[in-house]
N, C-alpha and C positions, 0 to 999 in steps of 0.2 A: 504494500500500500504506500502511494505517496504522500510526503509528507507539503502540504500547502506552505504557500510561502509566508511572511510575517508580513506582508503588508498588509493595510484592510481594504477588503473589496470598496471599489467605484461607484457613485452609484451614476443609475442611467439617465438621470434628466440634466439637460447641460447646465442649468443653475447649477445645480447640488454640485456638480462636476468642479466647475470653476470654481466654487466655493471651497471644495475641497484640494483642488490645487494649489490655490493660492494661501490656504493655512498650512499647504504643509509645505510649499516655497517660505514662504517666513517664519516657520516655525511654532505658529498657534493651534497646535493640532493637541489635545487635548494625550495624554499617554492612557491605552486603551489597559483596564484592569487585567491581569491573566488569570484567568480560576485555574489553580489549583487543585488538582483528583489526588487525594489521599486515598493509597491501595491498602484495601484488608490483607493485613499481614499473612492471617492464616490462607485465606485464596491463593496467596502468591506463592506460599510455600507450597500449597498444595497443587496447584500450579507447575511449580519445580520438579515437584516430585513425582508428577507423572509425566513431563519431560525428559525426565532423567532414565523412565523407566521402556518408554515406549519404544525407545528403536531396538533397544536387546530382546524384548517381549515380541517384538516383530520379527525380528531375524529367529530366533530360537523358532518360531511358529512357522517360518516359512520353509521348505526342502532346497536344497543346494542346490535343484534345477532352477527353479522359480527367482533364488536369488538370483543366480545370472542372468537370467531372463531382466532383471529389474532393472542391476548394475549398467548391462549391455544398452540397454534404452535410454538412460539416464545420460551414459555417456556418448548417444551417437545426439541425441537432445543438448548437451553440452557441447558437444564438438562441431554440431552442424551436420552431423553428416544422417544421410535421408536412408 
């Protein structure tokens, strides 16, 4: 996912527009508040911890053919090649 830029969106009526350009050419642009998302400690842990678990839990469950099967995909999708 990309991450937006820090400016603030435009708006679309040319007033608004020149208004808004020209406070923020001289600097009267007001600093926009940023909220702050405080994460539940325990989600994040828990979180982690099925992160941590998934890819071994996945490999263990799949058969050595299938891996390859995966790897080989992965890497022709990495490499470009069709």
């Amino acid at each position: 996912m990309q991450k937006r830029s820090s400016k603030p969106k435009r708006p679309r009526d040319l007033n608004q527009l020149a208004k808004a350009i020209t406070d923020e050419a001289t600097g009267q642009t007001p600093p926009e508040p940023k909220p702050e998302r405080e994460k539940n400690p325990a989600a994040v842990a828990l979180g982690r911890l099925g992160g941590l678990k998934g890819g071994k839990a996945r490999a263990k469950k799949l058969s050595p053919a299938e891996r390859k099967k995966i790897a080989q995909k992965a890497a022709r999708t990495r490499w470009g090649h069709a």
